[in-house]
C-alpha positions as CSV (number, residue, x, y, z in Angstrom):
1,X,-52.6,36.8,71.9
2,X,-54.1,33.2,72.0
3,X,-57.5,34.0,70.8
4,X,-55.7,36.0,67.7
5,X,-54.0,33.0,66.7
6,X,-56.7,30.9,67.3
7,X,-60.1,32.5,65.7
8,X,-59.4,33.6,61.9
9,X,-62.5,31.4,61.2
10,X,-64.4,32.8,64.0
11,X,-65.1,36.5,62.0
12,X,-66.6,36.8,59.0
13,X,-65.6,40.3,58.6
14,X,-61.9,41.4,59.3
15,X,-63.2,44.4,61.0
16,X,-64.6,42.9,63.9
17,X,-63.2,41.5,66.6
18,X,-62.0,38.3,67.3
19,X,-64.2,35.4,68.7
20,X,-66.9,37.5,68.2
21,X,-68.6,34.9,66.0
22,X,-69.0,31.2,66.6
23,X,-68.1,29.2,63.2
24,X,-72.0,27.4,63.5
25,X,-73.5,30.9,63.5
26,X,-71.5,32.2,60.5
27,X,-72.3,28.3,58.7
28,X,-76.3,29.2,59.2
29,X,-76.4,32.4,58.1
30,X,-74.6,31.6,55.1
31,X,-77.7,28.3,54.9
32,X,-80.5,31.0,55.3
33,X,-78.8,33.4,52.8
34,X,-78.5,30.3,50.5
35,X,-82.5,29.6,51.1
36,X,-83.4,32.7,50.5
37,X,-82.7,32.5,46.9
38,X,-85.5,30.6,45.9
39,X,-84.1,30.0,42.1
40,X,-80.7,28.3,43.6
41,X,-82.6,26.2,46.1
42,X,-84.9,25.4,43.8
43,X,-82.0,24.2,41.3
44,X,-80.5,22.5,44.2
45,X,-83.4,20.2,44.8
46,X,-83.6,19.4,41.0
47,X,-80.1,18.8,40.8
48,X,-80.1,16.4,43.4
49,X,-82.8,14.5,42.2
50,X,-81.3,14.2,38.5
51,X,-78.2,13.1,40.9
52,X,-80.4,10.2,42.4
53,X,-81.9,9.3,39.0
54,X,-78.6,8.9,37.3
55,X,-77.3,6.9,40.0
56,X,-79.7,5.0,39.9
57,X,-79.8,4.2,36.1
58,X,-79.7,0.4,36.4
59,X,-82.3,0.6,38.2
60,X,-84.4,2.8,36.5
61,X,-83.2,1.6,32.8
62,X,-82.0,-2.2,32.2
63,X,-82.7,-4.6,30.0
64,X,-81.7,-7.3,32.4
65,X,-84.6,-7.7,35.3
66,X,-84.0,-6.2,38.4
67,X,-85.6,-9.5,40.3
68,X,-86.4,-13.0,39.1
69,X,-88.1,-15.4,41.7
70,X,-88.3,-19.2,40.9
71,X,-86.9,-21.0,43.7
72,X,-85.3,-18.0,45.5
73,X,-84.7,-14.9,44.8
74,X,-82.3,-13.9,42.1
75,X,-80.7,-10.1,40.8
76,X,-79.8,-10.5,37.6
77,X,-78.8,-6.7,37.2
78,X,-76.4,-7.3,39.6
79,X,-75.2,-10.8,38.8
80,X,-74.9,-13.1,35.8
81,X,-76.9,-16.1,35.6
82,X,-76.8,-18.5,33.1
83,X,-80.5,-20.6,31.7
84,X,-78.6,-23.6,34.2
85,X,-79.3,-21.5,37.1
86,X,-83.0,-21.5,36.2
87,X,-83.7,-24.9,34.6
88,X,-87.4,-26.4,35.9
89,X,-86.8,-30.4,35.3
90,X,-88.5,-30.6,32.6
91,X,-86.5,-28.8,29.7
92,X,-83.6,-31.2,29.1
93,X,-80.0,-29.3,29.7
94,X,-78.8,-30.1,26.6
95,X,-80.8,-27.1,25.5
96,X,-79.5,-24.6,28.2
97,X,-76.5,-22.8,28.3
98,X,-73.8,-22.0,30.5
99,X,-73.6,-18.2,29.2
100,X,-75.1,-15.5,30.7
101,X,-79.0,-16.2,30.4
102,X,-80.9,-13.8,27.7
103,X,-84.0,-12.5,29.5
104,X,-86.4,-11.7,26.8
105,X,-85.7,-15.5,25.4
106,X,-89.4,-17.6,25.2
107,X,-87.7,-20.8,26.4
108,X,-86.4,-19.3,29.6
109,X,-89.3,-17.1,30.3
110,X,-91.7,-20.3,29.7
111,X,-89.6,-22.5,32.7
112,X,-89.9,-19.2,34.7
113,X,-93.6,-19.4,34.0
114,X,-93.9,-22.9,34.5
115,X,-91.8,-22.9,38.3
116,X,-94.6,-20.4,39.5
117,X,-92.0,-17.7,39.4
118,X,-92.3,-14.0,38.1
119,X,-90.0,-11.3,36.2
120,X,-89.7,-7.7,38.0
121,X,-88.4,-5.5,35.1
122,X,-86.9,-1.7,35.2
123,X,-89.2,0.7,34.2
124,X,-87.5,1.2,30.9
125,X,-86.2,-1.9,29.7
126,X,-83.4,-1.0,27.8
127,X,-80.0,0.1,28.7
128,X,-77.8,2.4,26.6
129,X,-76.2,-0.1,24.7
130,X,-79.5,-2.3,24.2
131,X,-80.8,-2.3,20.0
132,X,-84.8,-3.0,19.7
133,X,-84.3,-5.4,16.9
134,X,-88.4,-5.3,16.8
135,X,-89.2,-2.0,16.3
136,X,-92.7,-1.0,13.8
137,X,-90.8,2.1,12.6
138,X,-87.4,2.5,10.8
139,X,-84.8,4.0,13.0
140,X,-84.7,6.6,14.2
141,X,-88.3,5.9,16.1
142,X,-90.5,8.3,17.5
143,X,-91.1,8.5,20.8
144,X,-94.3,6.0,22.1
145,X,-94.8,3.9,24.8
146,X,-92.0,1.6,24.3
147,X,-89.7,4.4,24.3
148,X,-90.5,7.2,26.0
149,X,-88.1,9.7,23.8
150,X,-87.7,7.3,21.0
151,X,-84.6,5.3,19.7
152,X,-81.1,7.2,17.7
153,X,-80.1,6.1,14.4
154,X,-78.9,2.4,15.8
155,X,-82.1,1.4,17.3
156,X,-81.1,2.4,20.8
157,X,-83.4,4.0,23.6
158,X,-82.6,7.0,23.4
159,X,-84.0,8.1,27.6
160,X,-81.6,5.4,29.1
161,X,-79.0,6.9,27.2
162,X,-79.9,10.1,28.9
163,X,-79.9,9.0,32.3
164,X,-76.6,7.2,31.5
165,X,-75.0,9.9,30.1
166,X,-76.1,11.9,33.1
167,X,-74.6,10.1,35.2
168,X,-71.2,10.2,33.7
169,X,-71.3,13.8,32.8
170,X,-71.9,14.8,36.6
171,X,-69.5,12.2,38.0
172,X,-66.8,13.2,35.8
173,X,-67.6,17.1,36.5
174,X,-67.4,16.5,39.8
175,X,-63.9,13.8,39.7
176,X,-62.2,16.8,37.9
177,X,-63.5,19.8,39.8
178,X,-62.4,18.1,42.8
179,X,-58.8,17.0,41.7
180,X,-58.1,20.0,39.9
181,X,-59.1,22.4,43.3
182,X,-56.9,20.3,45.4
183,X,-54.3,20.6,42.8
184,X,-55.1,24.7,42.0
185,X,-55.8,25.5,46.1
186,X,-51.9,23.9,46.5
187,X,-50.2,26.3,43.5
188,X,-52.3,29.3,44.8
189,X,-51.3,28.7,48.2
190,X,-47.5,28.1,47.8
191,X,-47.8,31.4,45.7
192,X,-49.2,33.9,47.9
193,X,-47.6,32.2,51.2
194,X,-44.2,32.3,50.2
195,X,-44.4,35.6,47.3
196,X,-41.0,36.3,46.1
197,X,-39.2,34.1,43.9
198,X,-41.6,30.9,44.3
199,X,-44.5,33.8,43.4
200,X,-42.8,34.8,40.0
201,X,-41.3,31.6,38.8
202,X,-44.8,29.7,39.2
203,X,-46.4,32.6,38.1
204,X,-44.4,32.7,34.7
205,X,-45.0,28.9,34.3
206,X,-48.9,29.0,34.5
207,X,-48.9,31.7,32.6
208,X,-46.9,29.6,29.9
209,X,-49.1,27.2,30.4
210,X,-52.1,29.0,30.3
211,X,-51.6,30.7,26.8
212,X,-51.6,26.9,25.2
213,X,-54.6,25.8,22.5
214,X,-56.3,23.6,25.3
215,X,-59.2,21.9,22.4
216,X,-57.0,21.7,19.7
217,X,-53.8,19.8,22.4
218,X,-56.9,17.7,23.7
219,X,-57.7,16.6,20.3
220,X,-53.9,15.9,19.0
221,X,-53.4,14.1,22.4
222,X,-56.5,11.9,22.0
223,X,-56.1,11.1,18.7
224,X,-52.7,9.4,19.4
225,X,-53.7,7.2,21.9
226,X,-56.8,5.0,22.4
227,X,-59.3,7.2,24.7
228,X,-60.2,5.8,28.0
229,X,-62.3,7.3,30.8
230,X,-59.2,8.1,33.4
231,X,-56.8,8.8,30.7
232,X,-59.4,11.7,29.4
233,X,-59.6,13.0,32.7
234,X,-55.4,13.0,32.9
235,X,-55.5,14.8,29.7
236,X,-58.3,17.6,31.3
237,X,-56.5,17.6,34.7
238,X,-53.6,19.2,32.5
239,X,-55.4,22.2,32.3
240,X,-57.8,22.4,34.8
241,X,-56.3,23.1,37.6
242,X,-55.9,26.8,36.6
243,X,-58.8,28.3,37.8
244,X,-57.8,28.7,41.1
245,X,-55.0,29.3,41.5
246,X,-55.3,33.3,41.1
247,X,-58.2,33.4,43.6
248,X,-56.4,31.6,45.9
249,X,-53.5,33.2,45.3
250,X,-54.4,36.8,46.2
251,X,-55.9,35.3,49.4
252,X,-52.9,34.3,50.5
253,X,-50.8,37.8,49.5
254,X,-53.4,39.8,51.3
255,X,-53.7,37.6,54.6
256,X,-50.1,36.2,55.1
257,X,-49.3,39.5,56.7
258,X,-52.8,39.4,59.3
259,X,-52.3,40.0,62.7
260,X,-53.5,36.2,63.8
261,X,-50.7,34.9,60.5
262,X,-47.7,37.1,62.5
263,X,-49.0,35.8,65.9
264,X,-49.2,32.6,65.1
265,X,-45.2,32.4,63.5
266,X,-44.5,34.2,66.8
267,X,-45.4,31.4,68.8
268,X,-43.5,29.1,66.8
269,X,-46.0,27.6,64.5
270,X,-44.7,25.9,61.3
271,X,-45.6,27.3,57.6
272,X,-47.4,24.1,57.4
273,X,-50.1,24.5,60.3
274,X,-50.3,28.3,59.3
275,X,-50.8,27.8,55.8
276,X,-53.7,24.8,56.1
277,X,-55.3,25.8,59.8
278,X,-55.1,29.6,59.5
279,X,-54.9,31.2,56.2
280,X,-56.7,28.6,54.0
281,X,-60.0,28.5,55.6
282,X,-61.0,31.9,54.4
283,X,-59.3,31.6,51.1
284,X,-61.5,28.4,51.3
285,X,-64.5,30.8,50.8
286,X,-63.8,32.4,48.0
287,X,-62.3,28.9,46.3
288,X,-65.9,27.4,47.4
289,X,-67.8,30.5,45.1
290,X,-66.3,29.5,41.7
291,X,-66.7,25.1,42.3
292,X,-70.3,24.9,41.0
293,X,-69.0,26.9,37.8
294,X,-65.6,24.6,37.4
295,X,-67.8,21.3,37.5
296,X,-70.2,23.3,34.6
297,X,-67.4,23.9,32.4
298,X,-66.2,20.3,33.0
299,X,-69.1,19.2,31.7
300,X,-69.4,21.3,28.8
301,X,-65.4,20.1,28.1
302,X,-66.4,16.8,28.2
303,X,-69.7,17.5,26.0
304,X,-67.7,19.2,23.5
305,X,-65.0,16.5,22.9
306,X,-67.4,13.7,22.9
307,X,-69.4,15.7,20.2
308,X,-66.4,16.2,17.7
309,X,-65.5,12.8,18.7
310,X,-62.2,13.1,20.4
311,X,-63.9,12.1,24.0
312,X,-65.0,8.9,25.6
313,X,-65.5,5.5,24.1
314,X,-67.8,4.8,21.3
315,X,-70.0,2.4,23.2
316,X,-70.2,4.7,26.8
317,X,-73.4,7.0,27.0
318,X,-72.6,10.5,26.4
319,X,-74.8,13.6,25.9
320,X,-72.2,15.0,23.6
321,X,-72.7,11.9,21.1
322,X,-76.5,12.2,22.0
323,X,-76.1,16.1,20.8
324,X,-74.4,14.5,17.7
325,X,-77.2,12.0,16.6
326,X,-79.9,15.4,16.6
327,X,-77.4,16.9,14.3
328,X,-77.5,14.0,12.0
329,X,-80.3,13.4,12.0
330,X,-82.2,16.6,11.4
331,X,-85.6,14.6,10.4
332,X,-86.1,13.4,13.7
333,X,-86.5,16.5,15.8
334,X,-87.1,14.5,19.5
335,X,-83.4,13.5,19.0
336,X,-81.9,17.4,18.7
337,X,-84.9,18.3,21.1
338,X,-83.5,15.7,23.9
339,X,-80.4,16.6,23.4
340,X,-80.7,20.8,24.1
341,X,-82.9,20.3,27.3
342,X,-80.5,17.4,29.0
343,X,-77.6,19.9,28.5
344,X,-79.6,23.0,29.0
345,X,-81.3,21.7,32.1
346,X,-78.0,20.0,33.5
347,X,-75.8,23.4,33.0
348,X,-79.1,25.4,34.4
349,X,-79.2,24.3,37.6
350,X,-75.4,24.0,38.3
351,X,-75.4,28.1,36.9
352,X,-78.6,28.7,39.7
353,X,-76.3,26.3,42.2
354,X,-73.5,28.6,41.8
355,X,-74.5,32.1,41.8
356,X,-76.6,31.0,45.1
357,X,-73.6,29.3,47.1
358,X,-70.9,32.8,45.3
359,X,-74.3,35.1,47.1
360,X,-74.6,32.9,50.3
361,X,-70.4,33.3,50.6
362,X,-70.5,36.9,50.7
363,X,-70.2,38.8,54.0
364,X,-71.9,42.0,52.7
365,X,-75.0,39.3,52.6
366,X,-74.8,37.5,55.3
367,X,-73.2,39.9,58.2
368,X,-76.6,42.1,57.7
C-alpha cells in the first residue's frame, strides 16, 4: 500500500507497475527523445542565443559607452555621469554641466583625449530611442555600415530596435505564459478534483468567458486608459489563462479515481497534498506540451496590438510597431524585410521548441 501512494511519478505508463521506474530515468529518456529531434534542438540553441542577445541589448546596442577610463574606471551604461565627473583642469567648469554628460559631445571627448583616457563603445551605437541627426540619406536610410539594417521613418537604428524589441516580446511571452498556467493549472485542477457542482458552475463561467471578443475588448479597454507594460499584461492575463484549463482538467477527472489517489485518501491525506504531490505531477506533463505554444501566441497578441496601436508605449521597442514602419513605408523594403524574419524567426523556433518538448512528453516515445 505505501509504494502505491507514494510512486505515481515513478511510471510513465499506467500499465506498469509501481516503482518500476526511477523519476531520473524517465527525466533522461524524455532528454534523449528531445535530442533526437534535431529541428527542436536545433531551435533550442538558436532560441537561447536570441535569449542572450536580447538580454544583453545594452550591451550589444547603446549609445552611451559601455567603459570610459580617465582617472578610473567609469560605466556610463549603467550610471549617469555628468561632464563634472570628467573635467581635466584645464576646461574651466563654467562650461560643464551638472546633467547627464552627452558622449558624442567634442568638448568632453577632447578632456577624455587629453587625460590619456579612452571610450569603449557598444558594437552598435545606438539604442532604440537614439535619432542619427547626421545621416547622408533622407530617412528612412538603407542599411550600411553605420547601421547595419538601416534607420525607420524617425531616423532611428532600426537593429537595436530589434534586439530591444526582442527582448520585450520574449520576456513578456514568457511573464504571461507563466502567470496564466499557474492561474489555468489552479481552475483545471479544482475542476476535475472536486467534479460535481464546482465542475459545472466553473465550467459554465469559462465558457461565458471564453465566447467574449478578446481583440476587439483588448482594444475598447486600452483605449480608455493610458497603456502601460503591467497594465497590458492585466488586460491579457484576462483571457489567458484559458488554455489549460481543459487539459488539465480531464487529467484530473480521469486520475482522481487511480488506485495510488484512493490509497492515499485512505491513509488520511488531505485534498491539498493529493491534489499538488500526487495527481498534478502527471497532469504536469501534458500542461508542459502546450507552454512553448502559449508563450508563441503571447507574442503574436502582443505583436498584433502593438501593430494596430492599442499595445505598449509609443517610445518602448516593439516588433509590432517595427512590422508597422515596413507597412508604411513600402519604398524601403529592409524595413518590411526586418520585420517578417524577426517575427518569423522568433515564432519558428518556439513552434520547433514546442513540437520537440509535446514528442519528448509522450510515453509511446519514450517507453520504447
Amino acid at each position: 500500500m505505501s509504494e502505491a501512494v507514494t510512486s505515481p511519478l515513478e511510471t510513465p505508463r499506467l500499465d506498469q507497475p509501481m516503482g518500476s521506474v526511477s523519476p531520473q530515468t524517465v527525466g533522461a529518456r524524455r532528454w534523449q527523445a528531445f535530442k533526437k529531434n534535431r529541428r527542436a534542438l536545433i531551435s533550442l540553441w538558436i532560441f537561447c542565443a536570441l535569449l542572450i542577445v536580447s538580454m544583453s541589448a545594452e550591451i550589444v546596442a547603446n549609445n552611451k559607452p559601455l567603459v570610459i577610463y580617465t582617472d578610473g574606471f567609469h560605466f556610463p551604461f549603467l550610471f549617469a555621469y555628468s561632464e563634472l565627473d570628467f573635467a581635466d583642469g584645464q576646461t574651466l567648469e563654467s562650461e560643464l554641466f551638472e546633467v547627464e554628460a552627452q558622449y558624442d559631445d567634442p568638448v568632453l571627448l577632447n578632456m577624455i583625449e587629453r587625460q590619456g583616457g579612452w571610450i569603449l563603445w557598444a558594437p552598435v551605437r545606438y539604442s532604440y530611442s537614439t535619432i542619427d541627426w547626421f545621416l547622408k540619406e533622407p530617412a528612412p536610410a538603407p542599411p550600411s555600415l553605420r547601421h547595419p539594417l538601416g534607420t525607420d521613418d524617425m531616423g532611428r537604428d532600426v537593429f537595436a530596435q530589434v534586439v530591444y524589441g526582442f527582448r520585450i516580446s520574449i520576456l513578456f511571452g514568457l511573464g504571461l505564459t507563466v502567470c496564466s498556467s499557474i492561474i489555468g493549472i489552479a481552475a483545471g485542477a479544482l475542476q476535475g478534483y472536486f467534479g460535481g457542482l464546482v465542475d459545472l458552475i466553473t465550467q459554465r463561467v469559462i465558457e461565458i468567458w471564453a465566447g467574449m471578443p478578446v481583440l476587439f475588448l483588448l482594444i475598447i479597454l486600452s483605449g480608455m486608459i493610458e497603456p502601460s507594460p503591467m497594465w497590458l499584461f492585466g488586460l491579457l492575463l484576462l483571457f489567458s489563462w484559458m488554455v489549460l484549463v481543459g487539459v488539465v482538467r480531464a487529467e484530473f477527472l480521469r486520475a482522481r479515481n487511480f488506485d495510488y489517489v484512493r490509497a492515499a485518501r485512505a491513509l488520511g491525506a488531505g485534498n491539498v497534498v493529493i491534489m499538488v504531490k500526487h495527481v498534478l505531477p502527471n497532469a504536469a506533463v501534458a500542461a508542459l506540451t502546450m507552454v512553448p505554444f502559449i508563450v508563441t501566441n503571447s507574442v503574436v497578441l502582443l505583436t498584433s496590438l502593438d501593430f494596430i496601436g492599442f499595445g505598449l508605449p509609443v517610445e518602448s521597442p516593439s516588433l509590432g510597431r517595427l512590422i508597422r514602419q515596413g507597412v508604411s513605408n513600402l519604398h524601403s523594403p529592409w524595413l518590411a524585410l526586418t520585420a517578417f524574419f524577426a517575427i518569423g524567426i522568433l515564432l519558428t523556433v518556439l513552434i520547433f521548441v514546442g513540437e520537440g518538448v509535446r514528442d519528448a512528453l509522450d510515453p509511446r516515445k519514450t517507453n520504447t
